[in-house]
N, C-alpha and C positions, 0 to 999 in steps of 0.2 A: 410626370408630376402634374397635380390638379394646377390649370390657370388660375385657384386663386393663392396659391401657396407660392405658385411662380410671380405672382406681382407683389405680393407680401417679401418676397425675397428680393425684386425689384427696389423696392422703397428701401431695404437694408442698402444694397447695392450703392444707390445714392450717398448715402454716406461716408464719411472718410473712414476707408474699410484697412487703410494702409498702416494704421496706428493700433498699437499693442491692446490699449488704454480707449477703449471709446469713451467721447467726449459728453455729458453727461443729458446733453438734447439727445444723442443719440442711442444713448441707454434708453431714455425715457420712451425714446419713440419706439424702440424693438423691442422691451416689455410689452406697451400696449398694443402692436400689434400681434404679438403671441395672443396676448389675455382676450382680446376681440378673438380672433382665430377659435381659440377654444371655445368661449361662448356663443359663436355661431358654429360649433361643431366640427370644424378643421384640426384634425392630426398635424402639425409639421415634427417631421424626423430629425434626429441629426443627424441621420448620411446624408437629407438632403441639403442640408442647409450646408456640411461640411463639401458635401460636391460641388455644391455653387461658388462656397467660398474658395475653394481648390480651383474651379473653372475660371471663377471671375480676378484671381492675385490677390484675393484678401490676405491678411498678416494672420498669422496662424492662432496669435494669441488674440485676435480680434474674434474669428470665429470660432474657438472655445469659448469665450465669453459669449458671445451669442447663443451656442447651443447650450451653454449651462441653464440662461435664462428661458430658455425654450423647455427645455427639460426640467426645469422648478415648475413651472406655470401646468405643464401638461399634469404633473404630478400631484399637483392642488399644492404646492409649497408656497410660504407664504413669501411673496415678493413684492418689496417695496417700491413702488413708481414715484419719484421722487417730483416730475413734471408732468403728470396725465394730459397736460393741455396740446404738448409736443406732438401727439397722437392724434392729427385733427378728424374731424368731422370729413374731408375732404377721402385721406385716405380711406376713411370707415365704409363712406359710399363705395369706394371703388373695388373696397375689398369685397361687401355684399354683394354688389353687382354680378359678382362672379361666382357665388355660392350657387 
């Protein structure tokens, strides 16, 4: 797995990954990082993302909902980011860093 897909999975990680229902910072912030991702040219899978979630004890219906929103984005569907701010500047560095 590319190091920057693995820190982008990172930051998911962080979040309360235990709950069915991600809380909607946390929606906010795993749309924008897919939609970064894709516009600097990053694929993320969902085996990867579902291996992680399998690796790391995430809630099953947490990572569904993550790779749904993974799999709209990659797809060009239109998805609504309801907090874009959630997605700072902070992670965006650290995700280019690694490109």
């Amino acid at each position: 797995m590319p190091t920057v897909i693995a820190k982008a999975l990172d930051f998911i990680n962080a979040m309360d990954t235990t709950v069915a229902v991600p809380h909607s910072m946390d929606e906010s912030t795993a749309k924008g990082i897919f939609k970064y991702l894709k516009e600097i040219g990053v694929q993320v899978s969902a085996e990867e993302i579902t291996a992680r979630g399998t690796s790391e004890g995430w809630n099953p219906e947490f990572t569904k909902k993550v790779v749904g929103w993974a799999d709209k984005i990659a797809s060009d569907e239109r998805v609504v980011i309801k907090n874009p701010e959630y997605f700072s500047s902070y992670m965006q560095e650290q995700l280019s860093a690694l490109v």
